[in-house]
Each structure stands twice: as structure tokens, then as C-alpha cells.
C-alpha positions in Angstrom: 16.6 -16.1 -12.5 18.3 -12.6 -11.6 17.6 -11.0 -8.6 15.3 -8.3 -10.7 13.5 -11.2 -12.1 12.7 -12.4 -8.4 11.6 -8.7 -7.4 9.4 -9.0 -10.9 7.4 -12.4 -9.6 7.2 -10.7 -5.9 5.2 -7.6 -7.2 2.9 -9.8 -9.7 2.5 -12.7 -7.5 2.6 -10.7 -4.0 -1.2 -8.8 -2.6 -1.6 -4.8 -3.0 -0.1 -4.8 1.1 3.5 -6.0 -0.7 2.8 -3.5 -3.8 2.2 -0.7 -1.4 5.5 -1.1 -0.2 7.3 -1.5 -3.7 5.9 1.6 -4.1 7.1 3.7 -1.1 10.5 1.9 -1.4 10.8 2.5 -4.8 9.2 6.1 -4.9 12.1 6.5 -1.4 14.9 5.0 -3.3 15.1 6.2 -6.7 14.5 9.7 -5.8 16.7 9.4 -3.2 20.1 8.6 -5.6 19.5 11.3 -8.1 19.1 14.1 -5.4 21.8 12.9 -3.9 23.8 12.7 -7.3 22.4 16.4 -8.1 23.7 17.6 -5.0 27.4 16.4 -5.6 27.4 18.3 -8.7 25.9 21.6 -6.7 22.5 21.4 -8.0 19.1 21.6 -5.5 15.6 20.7 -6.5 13.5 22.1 -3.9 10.3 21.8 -5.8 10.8 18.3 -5.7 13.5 17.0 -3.3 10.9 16.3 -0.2 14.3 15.3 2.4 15.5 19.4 2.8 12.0 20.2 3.8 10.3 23.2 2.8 6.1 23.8 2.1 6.5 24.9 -1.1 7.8 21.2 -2.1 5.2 19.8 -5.0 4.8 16.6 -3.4 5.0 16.8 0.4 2.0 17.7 2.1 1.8 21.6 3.5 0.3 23.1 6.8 -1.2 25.7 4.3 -4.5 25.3 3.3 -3.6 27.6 0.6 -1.0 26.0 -0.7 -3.6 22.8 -1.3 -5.9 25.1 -3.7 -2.4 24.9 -6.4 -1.2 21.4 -5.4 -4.6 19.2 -4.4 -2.6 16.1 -5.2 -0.2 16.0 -2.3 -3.3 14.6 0.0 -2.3 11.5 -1.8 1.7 11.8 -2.8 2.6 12.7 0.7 1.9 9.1 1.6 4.3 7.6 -0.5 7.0 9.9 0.4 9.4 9.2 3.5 12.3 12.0 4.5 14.8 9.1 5.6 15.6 5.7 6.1 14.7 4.9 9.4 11.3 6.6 8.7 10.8 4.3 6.1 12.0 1.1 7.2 9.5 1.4 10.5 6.2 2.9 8.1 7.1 -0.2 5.8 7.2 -2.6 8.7 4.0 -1.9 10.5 2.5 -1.7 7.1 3.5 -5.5 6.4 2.2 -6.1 9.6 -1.2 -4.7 9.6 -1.5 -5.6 6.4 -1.4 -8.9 7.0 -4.0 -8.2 9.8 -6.6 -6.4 7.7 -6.3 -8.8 4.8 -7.3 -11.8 7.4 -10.9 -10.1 7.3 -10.8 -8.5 4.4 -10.3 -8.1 0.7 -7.2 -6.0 -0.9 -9.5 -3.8 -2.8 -10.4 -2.8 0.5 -7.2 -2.1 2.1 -6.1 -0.2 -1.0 -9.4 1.9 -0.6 -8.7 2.5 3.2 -4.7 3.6 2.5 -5.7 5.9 0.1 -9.2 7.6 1.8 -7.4 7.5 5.2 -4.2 9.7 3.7 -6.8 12.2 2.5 -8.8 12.4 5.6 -5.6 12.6 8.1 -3.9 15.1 5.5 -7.0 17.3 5.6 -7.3 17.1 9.4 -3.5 18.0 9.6 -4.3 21.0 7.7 -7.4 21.8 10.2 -5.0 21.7 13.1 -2.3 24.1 12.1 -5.1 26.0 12.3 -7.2 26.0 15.0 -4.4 24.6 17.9 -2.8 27.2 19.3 0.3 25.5 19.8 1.1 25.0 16.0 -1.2 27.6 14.9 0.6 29.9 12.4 3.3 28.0 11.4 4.3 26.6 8.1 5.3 22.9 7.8 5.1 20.3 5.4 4.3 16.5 6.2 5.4 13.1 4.3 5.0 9.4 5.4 2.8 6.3 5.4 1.9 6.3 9.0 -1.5 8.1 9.1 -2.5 5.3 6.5 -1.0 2.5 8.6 -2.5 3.4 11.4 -5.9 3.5 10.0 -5.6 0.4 9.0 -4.1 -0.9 11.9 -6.4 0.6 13.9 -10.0 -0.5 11.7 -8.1 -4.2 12.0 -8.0 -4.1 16.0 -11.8 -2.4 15.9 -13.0 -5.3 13.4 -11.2 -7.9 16.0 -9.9 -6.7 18.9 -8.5 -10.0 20.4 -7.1 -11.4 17.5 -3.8 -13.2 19.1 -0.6 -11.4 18.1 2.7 -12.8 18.7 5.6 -10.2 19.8 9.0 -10.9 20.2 10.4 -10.8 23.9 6.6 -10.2 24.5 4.7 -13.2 24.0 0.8 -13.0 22.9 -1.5 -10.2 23.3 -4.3 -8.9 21.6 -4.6 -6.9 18.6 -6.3 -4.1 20.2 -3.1 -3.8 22.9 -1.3 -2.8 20.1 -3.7 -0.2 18.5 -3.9 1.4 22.1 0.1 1.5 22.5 0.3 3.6 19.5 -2.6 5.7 19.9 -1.7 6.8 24.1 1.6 7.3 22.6 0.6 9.9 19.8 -1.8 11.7 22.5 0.9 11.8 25.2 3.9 13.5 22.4 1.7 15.4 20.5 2.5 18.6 22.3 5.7 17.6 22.7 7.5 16.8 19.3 6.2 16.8 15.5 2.9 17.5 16.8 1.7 17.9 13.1 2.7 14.2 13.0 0.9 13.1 15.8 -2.3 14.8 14.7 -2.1 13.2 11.1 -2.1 9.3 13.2 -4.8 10.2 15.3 -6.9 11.0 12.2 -5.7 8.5 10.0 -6.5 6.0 13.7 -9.9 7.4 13.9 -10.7 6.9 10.2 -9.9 3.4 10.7 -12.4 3.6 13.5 -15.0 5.3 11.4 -14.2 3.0 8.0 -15.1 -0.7 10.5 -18.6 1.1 12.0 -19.3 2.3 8.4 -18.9 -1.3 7.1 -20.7 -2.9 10.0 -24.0 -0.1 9.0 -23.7 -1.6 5.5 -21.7 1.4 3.8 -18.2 0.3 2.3 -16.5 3.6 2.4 -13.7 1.9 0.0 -16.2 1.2 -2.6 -15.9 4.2 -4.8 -11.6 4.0 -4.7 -12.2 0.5 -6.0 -13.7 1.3 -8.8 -11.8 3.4 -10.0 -8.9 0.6 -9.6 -11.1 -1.4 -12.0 -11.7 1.2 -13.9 -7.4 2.0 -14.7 -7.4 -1.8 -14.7 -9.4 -2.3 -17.7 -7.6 0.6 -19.2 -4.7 -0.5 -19.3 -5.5 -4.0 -19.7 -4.2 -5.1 -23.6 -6.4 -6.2 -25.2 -6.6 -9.6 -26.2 -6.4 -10.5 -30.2 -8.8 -12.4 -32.1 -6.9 -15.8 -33.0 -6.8 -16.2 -37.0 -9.2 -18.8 -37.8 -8.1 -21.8 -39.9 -10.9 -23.5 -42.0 -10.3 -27.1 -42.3 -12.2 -30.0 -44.0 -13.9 -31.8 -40.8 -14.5 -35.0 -43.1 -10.7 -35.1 -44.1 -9.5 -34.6 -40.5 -7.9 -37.5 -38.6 -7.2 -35.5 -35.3 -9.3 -36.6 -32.4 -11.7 -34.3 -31.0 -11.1 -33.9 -27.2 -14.1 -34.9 -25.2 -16.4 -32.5 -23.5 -15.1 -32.1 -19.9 -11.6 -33.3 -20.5 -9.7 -31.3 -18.2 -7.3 -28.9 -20.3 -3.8 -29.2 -19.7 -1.8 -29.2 -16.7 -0.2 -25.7 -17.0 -3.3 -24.5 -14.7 -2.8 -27.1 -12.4 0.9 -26.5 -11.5 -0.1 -22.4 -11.1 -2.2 -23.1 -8.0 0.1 -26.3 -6.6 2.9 -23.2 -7.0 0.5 -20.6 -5.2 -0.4 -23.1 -2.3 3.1 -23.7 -1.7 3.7 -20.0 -1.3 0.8 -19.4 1.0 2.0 -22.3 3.2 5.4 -21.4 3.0 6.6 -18.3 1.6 8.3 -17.9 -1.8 11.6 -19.0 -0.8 10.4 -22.4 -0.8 10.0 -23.0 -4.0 13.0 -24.6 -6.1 14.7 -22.7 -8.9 12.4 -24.8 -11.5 9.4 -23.6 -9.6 10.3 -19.9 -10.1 11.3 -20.2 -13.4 8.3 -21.8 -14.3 6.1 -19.3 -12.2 7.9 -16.3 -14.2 7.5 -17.8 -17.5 3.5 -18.0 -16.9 3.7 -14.4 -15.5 4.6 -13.0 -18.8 
């Protein structure tokens, strides 16, 4: 198996936490080569090319609530958009990380729901404040990232369990809710100091976490709605599966045994969830080059 092959069984086999980040790394990456390609020939696409900035950028987020009524999708796309690679590499990382958190309690239908709700909410409250602060209010800027989203669900993690043990390095243990705090004193001290729209999209996106775990504790899953539409695209899309052609054959004349009710059906079943449990318990990587062969061969 090729390396692409590999990245193929890690998007099937991997939760919605690992396809999340395929698709802010891919959506960072590809982009990122044919701008860059564009601009070595002298060509700029503004309306497009998030990394140079600008409000009037299709995808990125603006300060403008009129520039939402034209572009209403950017409360979404701006979440999947990162201007470099450092600002990537750190949104993908905490992502992994309190992904793995939220999906301890609960399911990835949920997490997907949250990521996608919370974008919108802290978007919209981004909007609010370049309007109403005095200190930004006025100016025109455009926002892209994951963070708002992470930290919602960072955040709804540590209100669900707030002393879940988490291991730091150079650190040692400490609770969940230790972290959420660190990140949240540290968006309330800068945000009047440096990318203040920034700051005011994590708060949000931390207080929709907050809102999302009370919500579920009263009974109401927020996520529900964003779900089904997943199932909805889901079925969609899903091929359909073709009728077999039937083959009549004389029962009388037949010689093949008939297998027993209850005889298990064959072992291909079997070997897919010894595979998985492997995985869970440790990683991908430790399966042999049979295994993932195997594994990719069922995928198709």
C-alpha cells in the first residue's frame, strides 16, 4: 500500500474528529499551492485567496454585517480556512486533542453538530462586536480559523467533566477544566490587546460550549437538527445497492448442502472488528502490512 492508500483507510476508518482535520488540511493545502503557483505567474485571486486578507474575500468571514446578507455561507467556510501554517498546525492540534475528550462522553454526530453550530454562533457574535465595542467599532476585518469551534468543544468537554485527568508534557496531570480556564483568562486578558476580533470569536465559540452541555443536561440536544441533515446527505449519496439476479434452480436436483440456520457466516466479519480492536488498542501503525491491505480491500 502507497502512502495515498494509507491516507484513504485513515479518513474511512478514522471518527469525524480525524475527518475534520483532513478537511482543514486539505481545504489549507491545496488552496495554498495554486495561489502560490498563480502568484509566480503575476496573477491575484482576491475573491478567493483568504492568506492576503481583505473583507470582500468569498470565504473568510467579514466584520460587516452587510457583507453577510451576499455571502451567508462564510459563518460556516471561515472555519475551515487557516491564513498560515502555524495557525493551522496549533487549531489542528487542540482539535485532536479535544476531540478525543468530547468523544469520551459523547457521540461524533454530536461533535460534528457542536463544530458546525458553534462556528455560526461565534461568527455571528464576532459580527455583533465590531459593532457595539468601541475599540474595534468601525473597522473592517475578516476572520478565518477553527479555534472558536475548538474551543467550544473544548470547553463543553471540561463543563461535562471538569476533572477528567489530563496528562501534559513537562506538566504532569491536571484537570480538564485547568485547561479550559488557561485559554479562556488568556482570550479575556489580550483581547484588547491584539486580534481582538479573535479573541471575541473564542469567547463565544467557549460560551457555546458552555450553553451546548446545560442544554443537553435540560434534555435539549442542540446538535440534533445538524445531524440530521448528516443523515439526510448520507442517504443521498449512499449508492444504492442492486438487486442480485436471481437464479432458479431445481431444489430436488441439487446436491449442495444447505447451510444450517445460525451457522455463523464467514470469517471476513470477524477479522474487520479483530482489525478495529487492534487499532483502538494500539493505533493504526500496528497493524502489519497484511492487515492494512486486507483492511483496504474491505473498504472498497
Amino acid at each position: 500500500m502507497g502512502f495515498i492508500d494509507d491516507l484513504k483507510l485513515e479518513y474511512k476508518i478514522g471518527g469525524i474528529t480525524q475527518r475534520l482535520i483532513f478537511w482543514n488540511v486539505g481545504l489549507f493545502v491545496i488552496p495554498f499551492i495554486i495561489f502560490s503557483l498563480l502568484k509566480l505567474g503575476g496573477i491575484l485571486v482576491p475573491a478567493l485567496d483568504w492568506t492576503i486578507g481583505g473583507t470582500q474575500n468569498l470565504l473568510s468571514l467579514s466584520s460587516d454585517p452587510a457583507d453577510l446578507l451576499w455571502k451567508p455561507w462564510t459563518l460556516i467556510t471561515y472555519a475551515f480556512l487557516h491564513s498560515g501554517f502555524l495557525h493551522i498546525f496549533f487549531n489542528m492540534l487542540w482539535l485532536y486533542f479535544s476531540g478525543r475528550m468530547f468523544l469520551t462522553f459523547f457521540t461524533q454526530k454530536q461533535l460534528f453538530g457542536l463544530y458546525i453550530l458553534s462556528a455560526i454562533f461565534a461568527g455571528l457574535v464576532f459580527i455583533l462586536g465590531y459593532e457595539i465595542l468601541p475599540i474595534v467599532k468601525g473597522i473592517k476585518s475578516p476572520m478565518v480559523g477553527a479555534s472558536a469551534a475548538v474551543m467550544a468543544i473544548l470547553v463543553a468537554s471540561a463543563v461535562y467533566s471538569p476533572y477528567y485527568p489530563v496528562r501534559l508534557p513537562l506538566i504532569g496531570t491536571i484537570k480538564l477544566w485547568h485547561v479550559a480556564a488557561f485559554f479562556i483568562l488568556s482570550d479575556l486578558i489580550y483581547v484588547s490587546a491584539e486580534n481582538t476580533g479573535g479573541h471575541i470569536a473564542h469567547l463565544a465559540g467557549a460560551l457555546f460550549g458552555y450553553i451546548y452541555i446545560k442544554s443537553l443536561q435540560n434534555g435539549t440536544d442542540l446538535s440534533k437538527g445538524v445531524s440530521n441533515i448528516i443523515i439526510f446527505f448520507e442517504n443521498l449519496f449512499k449508492p444504492k445497492k442492486k438487486r442480485p439476479f436471481k437464479v432458479h434452480r431445481n431444489k430436488s436436483k441439487s446436491s449442495t448442502p444447505q447451510r444450517p440456520m445460525g451457522e455463523p457466516k464467514n470469517f471476513t466479519q470477524k477479522q474487520v472488528d479483530e482489525i478495529l480492536d487492534k487499532i483502538s488498542k494500539s493505533g493504526y501503525d500496528s497493524l502489519t502490512k497484511e492487515e492494512k491491505e486486507f483492511l483496504f480491500k474491505v473498504g472498497k
